[in-house]
N, CA, C and O atoms as a MOPAC input file, in Angstrom:
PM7 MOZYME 1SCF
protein

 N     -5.01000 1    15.13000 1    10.30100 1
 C     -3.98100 1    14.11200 1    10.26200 1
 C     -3.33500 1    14.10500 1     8.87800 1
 O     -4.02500 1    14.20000 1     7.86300 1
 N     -1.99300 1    13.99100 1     8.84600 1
 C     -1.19200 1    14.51100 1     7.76400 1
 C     -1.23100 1    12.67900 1     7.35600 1
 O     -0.93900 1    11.92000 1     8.28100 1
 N     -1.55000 1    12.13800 1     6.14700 1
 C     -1.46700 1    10.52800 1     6.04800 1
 C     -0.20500 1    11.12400 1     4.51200 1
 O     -0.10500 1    12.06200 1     3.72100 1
 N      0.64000 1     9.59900 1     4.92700 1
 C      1.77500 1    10.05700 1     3.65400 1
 C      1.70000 1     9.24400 1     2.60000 1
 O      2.27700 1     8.15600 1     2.61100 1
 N      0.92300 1     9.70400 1     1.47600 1
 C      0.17800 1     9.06500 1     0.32300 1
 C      1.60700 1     9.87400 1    -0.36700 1
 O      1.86400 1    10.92700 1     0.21700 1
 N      2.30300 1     9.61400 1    -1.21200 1
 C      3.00900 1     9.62900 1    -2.82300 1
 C      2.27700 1     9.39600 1    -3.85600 1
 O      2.28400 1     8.20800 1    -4.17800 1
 N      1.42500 1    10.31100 1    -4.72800 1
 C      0.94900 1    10.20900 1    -6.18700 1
 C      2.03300 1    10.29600 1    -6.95200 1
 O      2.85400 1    11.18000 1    -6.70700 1
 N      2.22900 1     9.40500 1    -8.00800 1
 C      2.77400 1     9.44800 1    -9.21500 1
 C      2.31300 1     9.58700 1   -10.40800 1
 O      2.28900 1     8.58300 1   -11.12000 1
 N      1.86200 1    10.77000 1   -10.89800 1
 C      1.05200 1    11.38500 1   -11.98100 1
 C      1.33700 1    10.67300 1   -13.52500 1
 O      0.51100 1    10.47200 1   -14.41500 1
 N      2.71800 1    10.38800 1   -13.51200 1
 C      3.09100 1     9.77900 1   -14.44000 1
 C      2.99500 1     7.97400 1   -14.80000 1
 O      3.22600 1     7.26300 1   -15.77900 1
 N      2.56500 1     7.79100 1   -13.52300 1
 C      2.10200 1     6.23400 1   -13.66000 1
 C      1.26800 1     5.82600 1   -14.55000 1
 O      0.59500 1     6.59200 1   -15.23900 1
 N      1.23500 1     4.60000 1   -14.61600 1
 C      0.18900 1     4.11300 1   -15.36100 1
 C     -0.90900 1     2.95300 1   -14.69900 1
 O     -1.67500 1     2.21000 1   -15.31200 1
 N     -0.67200 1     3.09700 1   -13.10400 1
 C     -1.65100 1     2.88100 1   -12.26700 1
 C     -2.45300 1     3.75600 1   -12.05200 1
 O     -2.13000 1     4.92900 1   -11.86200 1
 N     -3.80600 1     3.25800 1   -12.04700 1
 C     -4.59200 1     4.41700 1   -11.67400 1
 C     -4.60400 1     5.06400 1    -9.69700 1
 O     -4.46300 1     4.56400 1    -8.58100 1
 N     -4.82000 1     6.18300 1   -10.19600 1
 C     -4.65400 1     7.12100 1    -8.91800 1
 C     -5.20700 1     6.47700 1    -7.73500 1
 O     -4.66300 1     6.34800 1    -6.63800 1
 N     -6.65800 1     5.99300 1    -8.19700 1
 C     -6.97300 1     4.81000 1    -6.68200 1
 C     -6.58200 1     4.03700 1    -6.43000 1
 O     -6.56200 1     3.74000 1    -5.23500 1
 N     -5.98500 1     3.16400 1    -7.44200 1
 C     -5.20400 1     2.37400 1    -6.87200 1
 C     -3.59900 1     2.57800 1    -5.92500 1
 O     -3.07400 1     1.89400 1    -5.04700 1
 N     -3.27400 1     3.60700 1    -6.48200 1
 C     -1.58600 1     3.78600 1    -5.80600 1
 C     -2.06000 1     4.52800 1    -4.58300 1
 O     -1.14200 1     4.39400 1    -3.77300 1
 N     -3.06300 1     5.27400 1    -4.00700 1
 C     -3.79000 1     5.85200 1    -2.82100 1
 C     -3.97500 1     4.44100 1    -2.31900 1
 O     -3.02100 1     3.94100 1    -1.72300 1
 N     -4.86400 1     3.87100 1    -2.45000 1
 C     -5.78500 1     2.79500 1    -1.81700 1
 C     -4.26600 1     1.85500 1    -1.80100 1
 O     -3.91400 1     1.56800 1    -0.65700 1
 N     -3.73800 1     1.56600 1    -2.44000 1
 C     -2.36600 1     0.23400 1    -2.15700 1
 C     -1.48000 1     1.15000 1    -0.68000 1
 O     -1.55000 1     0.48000 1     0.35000 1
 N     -0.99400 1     2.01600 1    -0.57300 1
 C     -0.21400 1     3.27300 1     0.34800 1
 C     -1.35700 1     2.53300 1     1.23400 1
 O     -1.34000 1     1.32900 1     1.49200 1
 N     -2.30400 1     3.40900 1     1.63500 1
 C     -2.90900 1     3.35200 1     2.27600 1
 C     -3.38300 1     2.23400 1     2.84000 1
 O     -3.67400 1     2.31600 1     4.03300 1
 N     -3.50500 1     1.42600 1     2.41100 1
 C     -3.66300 1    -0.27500 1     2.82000 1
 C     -2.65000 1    -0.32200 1     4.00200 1
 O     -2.85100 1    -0.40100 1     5.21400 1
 N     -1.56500 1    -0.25200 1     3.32000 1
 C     -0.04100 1    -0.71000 1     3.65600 1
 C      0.08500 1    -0.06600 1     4.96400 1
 O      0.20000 1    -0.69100 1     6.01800 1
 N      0.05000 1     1.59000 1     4.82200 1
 C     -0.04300 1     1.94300 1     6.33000 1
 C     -0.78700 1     1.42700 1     7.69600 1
 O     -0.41400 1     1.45700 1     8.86900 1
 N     -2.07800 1     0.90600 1     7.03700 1
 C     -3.00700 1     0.48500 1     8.07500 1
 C     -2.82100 1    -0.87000 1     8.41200 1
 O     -3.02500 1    -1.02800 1     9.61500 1
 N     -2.42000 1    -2.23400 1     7.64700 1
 C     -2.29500 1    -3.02600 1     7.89800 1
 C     -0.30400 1    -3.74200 1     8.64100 1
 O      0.13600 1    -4.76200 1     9.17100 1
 N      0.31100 1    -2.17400 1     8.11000 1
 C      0.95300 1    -2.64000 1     8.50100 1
 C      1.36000 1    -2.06000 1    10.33400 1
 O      2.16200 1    -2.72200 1    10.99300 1
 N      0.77000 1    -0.95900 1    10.85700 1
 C      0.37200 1    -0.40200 1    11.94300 1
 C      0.76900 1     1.21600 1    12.04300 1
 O      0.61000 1     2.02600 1    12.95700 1
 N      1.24100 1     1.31800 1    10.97300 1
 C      1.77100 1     3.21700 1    10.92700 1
 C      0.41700 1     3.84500 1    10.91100 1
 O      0.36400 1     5.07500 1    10.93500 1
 N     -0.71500 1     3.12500 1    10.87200 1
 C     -2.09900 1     3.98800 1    11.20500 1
 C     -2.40900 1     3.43100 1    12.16800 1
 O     -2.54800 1     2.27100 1    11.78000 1
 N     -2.60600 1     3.45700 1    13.11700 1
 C     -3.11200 1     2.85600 1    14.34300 1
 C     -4.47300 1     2.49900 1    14.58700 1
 O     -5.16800 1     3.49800 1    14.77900 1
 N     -5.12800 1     1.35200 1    14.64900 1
 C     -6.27100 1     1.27400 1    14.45400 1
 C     -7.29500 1     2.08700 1    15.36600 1
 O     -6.85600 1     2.55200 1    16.41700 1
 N     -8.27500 1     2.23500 1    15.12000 1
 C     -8.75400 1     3.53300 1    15.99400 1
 C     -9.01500 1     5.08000 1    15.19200 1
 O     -9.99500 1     5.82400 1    15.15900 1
 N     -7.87900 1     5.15000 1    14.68300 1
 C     -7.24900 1     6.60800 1    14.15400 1
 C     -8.58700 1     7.16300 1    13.15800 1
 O     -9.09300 1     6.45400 1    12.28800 1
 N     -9.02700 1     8.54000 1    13.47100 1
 C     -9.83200 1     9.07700 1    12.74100 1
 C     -8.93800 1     9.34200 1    11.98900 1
 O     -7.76500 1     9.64100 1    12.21000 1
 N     -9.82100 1     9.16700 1    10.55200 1
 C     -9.45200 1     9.52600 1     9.07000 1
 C     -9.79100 1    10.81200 1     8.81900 1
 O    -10.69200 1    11.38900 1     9.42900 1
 N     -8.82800 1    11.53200 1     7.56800 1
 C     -9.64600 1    12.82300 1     7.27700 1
 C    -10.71500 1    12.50400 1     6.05700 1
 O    -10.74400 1    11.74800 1     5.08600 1
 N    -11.66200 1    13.60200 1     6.70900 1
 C    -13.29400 1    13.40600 1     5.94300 1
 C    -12.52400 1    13.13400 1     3.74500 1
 O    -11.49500 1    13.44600 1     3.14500 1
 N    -13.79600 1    12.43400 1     3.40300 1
 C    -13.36700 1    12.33900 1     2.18600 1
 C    -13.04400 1    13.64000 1     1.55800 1
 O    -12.05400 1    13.57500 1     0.82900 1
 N    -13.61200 1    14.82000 1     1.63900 1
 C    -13.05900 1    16.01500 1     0.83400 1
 C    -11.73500 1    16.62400 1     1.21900 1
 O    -10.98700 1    17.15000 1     0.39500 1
 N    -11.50300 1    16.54000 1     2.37900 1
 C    -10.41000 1    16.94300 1     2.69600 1
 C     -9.37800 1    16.16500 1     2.29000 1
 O     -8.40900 1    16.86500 1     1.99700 1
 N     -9.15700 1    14.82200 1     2.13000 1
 C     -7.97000 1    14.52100 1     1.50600 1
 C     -8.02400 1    14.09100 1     0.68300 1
 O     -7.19600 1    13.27200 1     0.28400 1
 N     -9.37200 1    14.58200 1    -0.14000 1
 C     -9.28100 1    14.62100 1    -1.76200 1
 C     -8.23700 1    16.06700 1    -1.86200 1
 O     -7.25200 1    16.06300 1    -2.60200 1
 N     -8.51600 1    16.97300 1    -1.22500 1
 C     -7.79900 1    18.06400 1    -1.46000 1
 C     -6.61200 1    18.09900 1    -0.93400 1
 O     -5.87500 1    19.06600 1    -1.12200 1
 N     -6.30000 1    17.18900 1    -0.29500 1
 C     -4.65500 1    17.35300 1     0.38300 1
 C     -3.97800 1    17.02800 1    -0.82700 1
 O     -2.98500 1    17.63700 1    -1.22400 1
 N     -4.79400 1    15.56300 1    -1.72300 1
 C     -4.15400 1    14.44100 1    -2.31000 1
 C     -4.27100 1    15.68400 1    -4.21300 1
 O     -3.75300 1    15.50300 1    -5.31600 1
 N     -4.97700 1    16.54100 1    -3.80000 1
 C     -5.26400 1    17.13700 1    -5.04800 1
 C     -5.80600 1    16.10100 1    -6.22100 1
 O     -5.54500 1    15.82900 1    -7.39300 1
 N     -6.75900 1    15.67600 1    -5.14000 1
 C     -7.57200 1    14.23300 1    -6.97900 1
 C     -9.08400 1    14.43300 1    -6.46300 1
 O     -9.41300 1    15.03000 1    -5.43800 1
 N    -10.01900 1    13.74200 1    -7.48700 1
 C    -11.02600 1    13.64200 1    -6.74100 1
 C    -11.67500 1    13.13200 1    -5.41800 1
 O    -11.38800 1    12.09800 1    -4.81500 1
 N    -12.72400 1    14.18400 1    -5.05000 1
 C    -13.60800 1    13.22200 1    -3.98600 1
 C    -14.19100 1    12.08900 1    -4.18100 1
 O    -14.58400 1    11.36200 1    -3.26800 1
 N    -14.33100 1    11.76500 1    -5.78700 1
 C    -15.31300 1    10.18300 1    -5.84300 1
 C    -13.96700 1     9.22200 1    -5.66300 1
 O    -14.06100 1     8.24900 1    -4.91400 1
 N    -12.62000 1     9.51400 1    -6.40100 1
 C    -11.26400 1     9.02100 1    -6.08300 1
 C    -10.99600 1     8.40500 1    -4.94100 1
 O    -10.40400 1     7.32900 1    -4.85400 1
 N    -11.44800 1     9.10500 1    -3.96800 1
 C    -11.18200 1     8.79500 1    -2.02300 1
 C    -11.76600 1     8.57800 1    -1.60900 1
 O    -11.43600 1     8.29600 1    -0.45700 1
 N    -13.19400 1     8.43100 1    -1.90700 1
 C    -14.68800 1     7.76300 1    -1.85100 1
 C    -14.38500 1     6.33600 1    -2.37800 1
 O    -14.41400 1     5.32700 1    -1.67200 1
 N    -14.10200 1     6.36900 1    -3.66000 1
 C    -14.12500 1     4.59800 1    -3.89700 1
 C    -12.54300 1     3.86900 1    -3.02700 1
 O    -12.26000 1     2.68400 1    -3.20500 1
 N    -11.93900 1     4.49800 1    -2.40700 1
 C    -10.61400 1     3.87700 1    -1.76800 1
 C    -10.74800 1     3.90000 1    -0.22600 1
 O    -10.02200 1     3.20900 1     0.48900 1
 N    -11.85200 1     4.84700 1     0.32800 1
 C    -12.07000 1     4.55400 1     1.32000 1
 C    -13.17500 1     3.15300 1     1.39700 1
 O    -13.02500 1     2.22400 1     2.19000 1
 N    -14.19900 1     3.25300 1     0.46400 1
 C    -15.22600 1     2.52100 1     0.43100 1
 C    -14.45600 1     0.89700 1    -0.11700 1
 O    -14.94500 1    -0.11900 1     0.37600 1
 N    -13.50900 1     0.77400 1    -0.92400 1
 C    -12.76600 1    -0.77600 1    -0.86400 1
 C    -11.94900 1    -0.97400 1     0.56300 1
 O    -12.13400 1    -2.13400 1     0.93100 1
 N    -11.27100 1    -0.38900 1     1.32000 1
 C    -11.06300 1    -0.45800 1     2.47900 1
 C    -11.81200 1    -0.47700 1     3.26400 1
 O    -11.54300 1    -1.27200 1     4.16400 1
 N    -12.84300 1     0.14400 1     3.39100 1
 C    -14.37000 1    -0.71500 1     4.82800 1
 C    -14.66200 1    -2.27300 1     3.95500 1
 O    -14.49000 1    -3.34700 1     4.53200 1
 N    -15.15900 1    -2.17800 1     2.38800 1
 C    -15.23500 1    -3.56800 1     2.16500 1
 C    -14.28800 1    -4.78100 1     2.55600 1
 O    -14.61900 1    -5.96700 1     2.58400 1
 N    -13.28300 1    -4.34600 1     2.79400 1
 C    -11.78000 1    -5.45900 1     3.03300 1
 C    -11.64200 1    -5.40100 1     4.71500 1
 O    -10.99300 1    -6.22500 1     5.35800 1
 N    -12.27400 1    -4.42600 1     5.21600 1
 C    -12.30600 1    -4.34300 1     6.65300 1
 C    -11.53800 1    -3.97500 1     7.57600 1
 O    -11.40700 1    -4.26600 1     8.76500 1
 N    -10.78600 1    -2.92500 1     6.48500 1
 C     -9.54100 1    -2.35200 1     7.08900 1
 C    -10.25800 1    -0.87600 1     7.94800 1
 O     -9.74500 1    -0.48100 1     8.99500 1
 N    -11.26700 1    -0.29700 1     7.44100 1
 C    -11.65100 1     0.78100 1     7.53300 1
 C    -13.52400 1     0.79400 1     8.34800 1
 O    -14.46100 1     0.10900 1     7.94000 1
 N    -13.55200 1     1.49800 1     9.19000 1
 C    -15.30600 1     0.90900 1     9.72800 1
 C    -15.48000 1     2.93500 1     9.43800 1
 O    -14.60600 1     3.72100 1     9.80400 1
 N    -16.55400 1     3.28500 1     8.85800 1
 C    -17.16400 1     4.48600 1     9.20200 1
 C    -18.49800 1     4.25400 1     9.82400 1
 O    -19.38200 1     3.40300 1     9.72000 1
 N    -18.20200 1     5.87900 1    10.84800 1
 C    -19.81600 1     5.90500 1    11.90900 1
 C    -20.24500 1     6.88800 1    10.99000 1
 O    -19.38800 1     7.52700 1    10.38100 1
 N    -21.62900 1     7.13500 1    10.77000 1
 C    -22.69800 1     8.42700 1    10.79400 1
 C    -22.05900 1     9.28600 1    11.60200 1
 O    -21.66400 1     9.07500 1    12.74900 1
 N    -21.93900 1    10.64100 1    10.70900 1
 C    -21.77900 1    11.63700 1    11.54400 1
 C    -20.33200 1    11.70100 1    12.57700 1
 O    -20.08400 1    12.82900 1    13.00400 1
 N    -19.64000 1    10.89400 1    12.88400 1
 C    -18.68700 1    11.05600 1    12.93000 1
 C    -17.21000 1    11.03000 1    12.30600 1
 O    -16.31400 1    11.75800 1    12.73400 1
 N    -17.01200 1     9.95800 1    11.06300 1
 C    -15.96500 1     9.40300 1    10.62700 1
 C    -16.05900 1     8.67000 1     9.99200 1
 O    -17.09900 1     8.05200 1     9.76400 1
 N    -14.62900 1     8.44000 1     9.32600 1
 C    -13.97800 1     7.22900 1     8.95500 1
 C    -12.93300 1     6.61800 1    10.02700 1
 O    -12.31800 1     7.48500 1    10.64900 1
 N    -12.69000 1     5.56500 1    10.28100 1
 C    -11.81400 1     5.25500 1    11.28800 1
 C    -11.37500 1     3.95300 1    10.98000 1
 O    -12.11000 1     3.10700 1    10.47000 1
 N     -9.61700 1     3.68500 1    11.42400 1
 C     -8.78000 1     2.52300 1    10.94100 1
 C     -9.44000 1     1.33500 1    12.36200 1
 O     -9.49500 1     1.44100 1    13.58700 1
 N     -9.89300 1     0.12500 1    11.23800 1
 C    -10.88100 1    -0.88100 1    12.64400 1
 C     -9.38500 1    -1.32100 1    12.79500 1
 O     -8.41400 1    -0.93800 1    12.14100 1
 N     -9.45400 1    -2.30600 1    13.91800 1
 C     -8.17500 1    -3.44500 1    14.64200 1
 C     -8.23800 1    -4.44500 1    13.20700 1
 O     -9.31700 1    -4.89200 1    12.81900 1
 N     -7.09000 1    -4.69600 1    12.56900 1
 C     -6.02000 1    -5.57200 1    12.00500 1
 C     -5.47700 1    -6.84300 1    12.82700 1
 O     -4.59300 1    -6.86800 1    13.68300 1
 N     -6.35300 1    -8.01200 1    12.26100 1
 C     -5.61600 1    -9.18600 1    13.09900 1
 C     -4.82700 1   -10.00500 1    12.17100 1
 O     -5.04900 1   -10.31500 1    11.00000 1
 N     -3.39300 1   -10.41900 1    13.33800 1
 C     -2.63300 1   -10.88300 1    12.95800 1
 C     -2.51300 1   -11.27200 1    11.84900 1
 O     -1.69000 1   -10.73200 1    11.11000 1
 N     -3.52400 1   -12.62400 1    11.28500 1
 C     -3.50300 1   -13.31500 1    10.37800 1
 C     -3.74100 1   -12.47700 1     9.09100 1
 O     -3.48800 1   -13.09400 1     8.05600 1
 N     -4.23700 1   -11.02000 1     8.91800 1
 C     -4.54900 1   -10.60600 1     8.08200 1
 C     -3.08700 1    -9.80400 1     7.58200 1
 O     -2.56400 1    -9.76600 1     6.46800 1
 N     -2.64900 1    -9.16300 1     8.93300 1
 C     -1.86600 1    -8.56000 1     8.66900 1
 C     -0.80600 1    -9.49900 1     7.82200 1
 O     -0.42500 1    -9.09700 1     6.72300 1
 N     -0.35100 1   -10.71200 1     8.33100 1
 C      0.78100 1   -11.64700 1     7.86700 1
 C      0.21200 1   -11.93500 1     6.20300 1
 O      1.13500 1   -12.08900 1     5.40300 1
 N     -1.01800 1   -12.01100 1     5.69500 1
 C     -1.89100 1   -12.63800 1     4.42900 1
 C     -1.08900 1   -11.23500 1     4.04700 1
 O      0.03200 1   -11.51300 1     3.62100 1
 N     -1.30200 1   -10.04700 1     4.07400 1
 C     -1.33400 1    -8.87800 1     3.59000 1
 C     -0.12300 1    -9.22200 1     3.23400 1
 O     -0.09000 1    -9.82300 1     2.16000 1
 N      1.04700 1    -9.03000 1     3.83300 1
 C      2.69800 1    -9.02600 1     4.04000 1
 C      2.74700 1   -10.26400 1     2.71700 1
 O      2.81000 1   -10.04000 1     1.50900 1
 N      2.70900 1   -11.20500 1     3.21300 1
 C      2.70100 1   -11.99900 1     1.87200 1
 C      2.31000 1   -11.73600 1     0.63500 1
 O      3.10600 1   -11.94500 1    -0.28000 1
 N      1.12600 1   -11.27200 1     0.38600 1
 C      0.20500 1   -11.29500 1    -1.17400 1
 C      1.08900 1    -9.44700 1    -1.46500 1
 O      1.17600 1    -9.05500 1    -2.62900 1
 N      1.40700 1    -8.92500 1    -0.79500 1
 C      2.24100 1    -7.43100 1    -1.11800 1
 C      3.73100 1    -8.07500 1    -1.72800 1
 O      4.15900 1    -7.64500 1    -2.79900 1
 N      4.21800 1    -8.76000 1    -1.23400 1
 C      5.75300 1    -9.08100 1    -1.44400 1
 C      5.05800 1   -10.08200 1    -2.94700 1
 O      4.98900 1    -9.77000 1    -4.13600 1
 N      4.66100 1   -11.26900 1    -2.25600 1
 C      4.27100 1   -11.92500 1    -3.90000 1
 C      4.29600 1   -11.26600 1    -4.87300 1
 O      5.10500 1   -11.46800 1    -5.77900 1
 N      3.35700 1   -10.27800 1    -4.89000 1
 C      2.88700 1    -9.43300 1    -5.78100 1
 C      4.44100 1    -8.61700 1    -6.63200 1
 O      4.99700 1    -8.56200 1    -7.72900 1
 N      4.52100 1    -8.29900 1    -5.75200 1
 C      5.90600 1    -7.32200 1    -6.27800 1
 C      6.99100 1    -8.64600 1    -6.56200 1
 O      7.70800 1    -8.13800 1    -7.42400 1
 N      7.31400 1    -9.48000 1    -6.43200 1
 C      8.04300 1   -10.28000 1    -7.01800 1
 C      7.61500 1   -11.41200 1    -8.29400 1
 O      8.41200 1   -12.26600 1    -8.68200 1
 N      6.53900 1   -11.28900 1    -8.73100 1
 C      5.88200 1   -11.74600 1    -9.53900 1
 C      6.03300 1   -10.79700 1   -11.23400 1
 O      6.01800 1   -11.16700 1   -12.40800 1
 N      6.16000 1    -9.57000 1   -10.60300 1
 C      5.86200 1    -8.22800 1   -11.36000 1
 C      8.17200 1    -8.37900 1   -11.61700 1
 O      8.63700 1    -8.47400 1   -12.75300 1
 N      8.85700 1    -8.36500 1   -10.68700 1
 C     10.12900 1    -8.41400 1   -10.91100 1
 C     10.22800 1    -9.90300 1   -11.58000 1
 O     11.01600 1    -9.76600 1   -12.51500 1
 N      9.85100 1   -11.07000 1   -11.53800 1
 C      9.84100 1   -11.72100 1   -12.17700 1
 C      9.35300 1   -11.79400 1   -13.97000 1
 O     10.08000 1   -12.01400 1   -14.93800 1
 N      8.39100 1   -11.61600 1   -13.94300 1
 C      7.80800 1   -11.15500 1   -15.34900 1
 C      8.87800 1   -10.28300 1   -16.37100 1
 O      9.18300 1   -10.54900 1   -17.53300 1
 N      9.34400 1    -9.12200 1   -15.49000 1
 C      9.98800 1    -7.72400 1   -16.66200 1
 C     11.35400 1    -9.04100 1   -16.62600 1
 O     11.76600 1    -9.34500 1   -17.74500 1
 N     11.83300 1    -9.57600 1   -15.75000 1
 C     13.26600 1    -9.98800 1   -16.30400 1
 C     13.27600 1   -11.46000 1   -17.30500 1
 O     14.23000 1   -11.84900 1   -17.97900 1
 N     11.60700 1   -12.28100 1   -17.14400 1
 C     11.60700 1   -13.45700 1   -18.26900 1
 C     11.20600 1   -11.86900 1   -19.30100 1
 O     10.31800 1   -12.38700 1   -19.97700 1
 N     11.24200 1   -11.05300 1   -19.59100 1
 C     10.57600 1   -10.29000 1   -20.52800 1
 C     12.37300 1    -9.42700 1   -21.26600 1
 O     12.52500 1    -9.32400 1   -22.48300 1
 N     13.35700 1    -8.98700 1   -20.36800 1
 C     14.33200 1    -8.88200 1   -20.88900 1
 C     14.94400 1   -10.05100 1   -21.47000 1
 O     15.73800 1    -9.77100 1   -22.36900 1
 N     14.79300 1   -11.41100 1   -21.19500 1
 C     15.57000 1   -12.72200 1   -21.48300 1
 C     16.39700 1   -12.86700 1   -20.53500 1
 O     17.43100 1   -13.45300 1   -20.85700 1
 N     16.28600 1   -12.44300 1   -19.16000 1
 C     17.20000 1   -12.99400 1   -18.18100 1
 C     16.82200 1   -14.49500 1   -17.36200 1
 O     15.74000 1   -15.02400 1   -17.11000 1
 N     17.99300 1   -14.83200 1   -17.13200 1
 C     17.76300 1   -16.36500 1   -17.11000 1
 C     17.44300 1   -16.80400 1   -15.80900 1
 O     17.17800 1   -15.81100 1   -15.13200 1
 N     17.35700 1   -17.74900 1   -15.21400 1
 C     16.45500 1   -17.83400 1   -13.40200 1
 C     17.72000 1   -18.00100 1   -12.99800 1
 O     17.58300 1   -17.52000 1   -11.87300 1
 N     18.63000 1   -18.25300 1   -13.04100 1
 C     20.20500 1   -17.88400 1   -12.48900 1
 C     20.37000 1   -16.39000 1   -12.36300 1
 O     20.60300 1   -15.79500 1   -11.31100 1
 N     20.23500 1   -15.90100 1   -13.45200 1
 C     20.68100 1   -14.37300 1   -13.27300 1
 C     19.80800 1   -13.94100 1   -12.29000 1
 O     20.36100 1   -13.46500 1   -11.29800 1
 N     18.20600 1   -13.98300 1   -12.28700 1
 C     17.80100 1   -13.55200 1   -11.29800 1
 C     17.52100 1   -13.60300 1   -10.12400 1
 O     17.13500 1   -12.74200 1    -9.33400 1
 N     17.80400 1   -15.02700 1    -9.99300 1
 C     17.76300 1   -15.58200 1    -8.48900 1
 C     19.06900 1   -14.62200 1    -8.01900 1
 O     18.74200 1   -13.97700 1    -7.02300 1
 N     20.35800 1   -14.35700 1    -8.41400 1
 C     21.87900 1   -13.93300 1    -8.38600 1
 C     21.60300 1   -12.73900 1    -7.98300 1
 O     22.39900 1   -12.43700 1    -7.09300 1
 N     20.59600 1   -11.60500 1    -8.27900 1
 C     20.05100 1    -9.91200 1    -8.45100 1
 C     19.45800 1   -10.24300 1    -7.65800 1
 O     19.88200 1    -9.85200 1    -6.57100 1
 N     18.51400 1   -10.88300 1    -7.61000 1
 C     17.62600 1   -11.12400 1    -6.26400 1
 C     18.64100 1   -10.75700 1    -4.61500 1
 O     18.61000 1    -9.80200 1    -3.83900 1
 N     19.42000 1   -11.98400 1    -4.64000 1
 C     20.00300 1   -11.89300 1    -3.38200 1
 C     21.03900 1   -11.22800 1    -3.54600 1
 O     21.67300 1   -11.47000 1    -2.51900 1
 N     21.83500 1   -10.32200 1    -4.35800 1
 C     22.53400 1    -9.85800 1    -4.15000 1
 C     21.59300 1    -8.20000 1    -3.18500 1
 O     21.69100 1    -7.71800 1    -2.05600 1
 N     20.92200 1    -7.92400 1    -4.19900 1
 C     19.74700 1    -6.96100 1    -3.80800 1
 C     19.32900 1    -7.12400 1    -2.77400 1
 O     19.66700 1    -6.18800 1    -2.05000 1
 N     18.66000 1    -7.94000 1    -2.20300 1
 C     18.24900 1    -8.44900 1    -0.48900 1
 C     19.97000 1    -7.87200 1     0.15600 1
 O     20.26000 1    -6.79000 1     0.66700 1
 N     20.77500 1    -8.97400 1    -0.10000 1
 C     22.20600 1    -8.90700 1     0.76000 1
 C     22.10400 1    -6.98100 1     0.72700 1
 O     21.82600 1    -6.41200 1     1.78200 1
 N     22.35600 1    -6.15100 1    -0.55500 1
 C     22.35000 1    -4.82500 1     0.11600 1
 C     21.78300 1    -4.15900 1     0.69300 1
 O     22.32700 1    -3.17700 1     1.19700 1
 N     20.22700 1    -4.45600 1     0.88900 1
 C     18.97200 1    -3.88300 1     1.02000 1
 C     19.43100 1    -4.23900 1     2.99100 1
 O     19.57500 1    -3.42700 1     3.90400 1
 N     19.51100 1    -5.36300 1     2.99600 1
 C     19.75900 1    -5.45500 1     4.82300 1
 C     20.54500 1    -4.94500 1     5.48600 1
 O     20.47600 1    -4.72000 1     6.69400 1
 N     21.79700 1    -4.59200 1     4.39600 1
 C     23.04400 1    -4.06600 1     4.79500 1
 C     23.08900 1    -2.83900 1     4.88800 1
 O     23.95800 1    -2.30900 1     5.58000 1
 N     22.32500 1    -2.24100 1     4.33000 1
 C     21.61900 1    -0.24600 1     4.54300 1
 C     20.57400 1     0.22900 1     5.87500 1
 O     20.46300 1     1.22400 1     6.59200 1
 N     19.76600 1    -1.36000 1     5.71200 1
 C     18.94900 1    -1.35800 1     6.93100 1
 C     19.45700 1    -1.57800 1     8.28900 1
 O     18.81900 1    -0.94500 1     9.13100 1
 N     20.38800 1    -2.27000 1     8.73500 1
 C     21.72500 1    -2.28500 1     9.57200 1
 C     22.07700 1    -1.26400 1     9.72200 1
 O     21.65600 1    -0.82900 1    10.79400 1
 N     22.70700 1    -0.53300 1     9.16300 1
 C     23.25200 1     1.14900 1     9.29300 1
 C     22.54400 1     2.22600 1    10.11300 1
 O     22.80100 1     2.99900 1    11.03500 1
 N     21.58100 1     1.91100 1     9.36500 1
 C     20.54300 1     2.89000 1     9.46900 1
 C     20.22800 1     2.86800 1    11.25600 1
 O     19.37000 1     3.60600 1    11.74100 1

């Protein structure tokens, strides 16, 4: 199974984390289908070209969060995602990222006018591409 992880080498997140955040996202948001055998940890240490302990500790915080159940001997596999988690997820992801756009612009000196203004102008184009599309 081809899973579509983006490393950014140049980040300054660490590698499990930008794997393990992707990967969250796919599963909770349903582009992994729950059920879905995972590939074994070495193998997409090597797809992902990082380590096996790398995809070991990102598979192993995903069974802790309960996104992920592994059997003996057979797998890793995406468990069922309920609603309420999925919607918690959707929220604390968007928070998150608007907390982080909040911060850099009190950090340029932009004012909560200006950014509330970027905000929705940004939304207004962002829907208007998604429309098209």
């Amino acid at each position: 199974m081809n899973i579509p992880v983006q490393i950014d080498e140049n980040s300054a997140e660490p590698l499990y984390a930008q794997i393990e955040k992707q990967l969250r996202s796919l599963i909770v948001t349903g582009q992994i289908a729950a059920g879905t055998l995972l590939p074994s940890i070495r193998e997409f240490a090597g797809t992902l070209r990082c380590s096996v302990i790398t995809v070991r500790r990102v598979y192993q915080d995903l069974e802790n969060e309960g996104l992920l159940r592994t059997r003996q001997g057979t797998g890793t596999f995406v468990a069922l995602v309920e609603d309420d988690m999925r919607s918690g997820y959707r929220l604390k992801a968007v928070t998150e990222a608007l907390e982080t756009a909040i911060d850099t612009g009190i950090a340029v000196q932009m004012t909560e006018q200006e950014l509330l203004e970027l905000f929705a102008e940004m939304v207004k184009r962002r829907y208007e591409v998604q429309v098209k599309e």
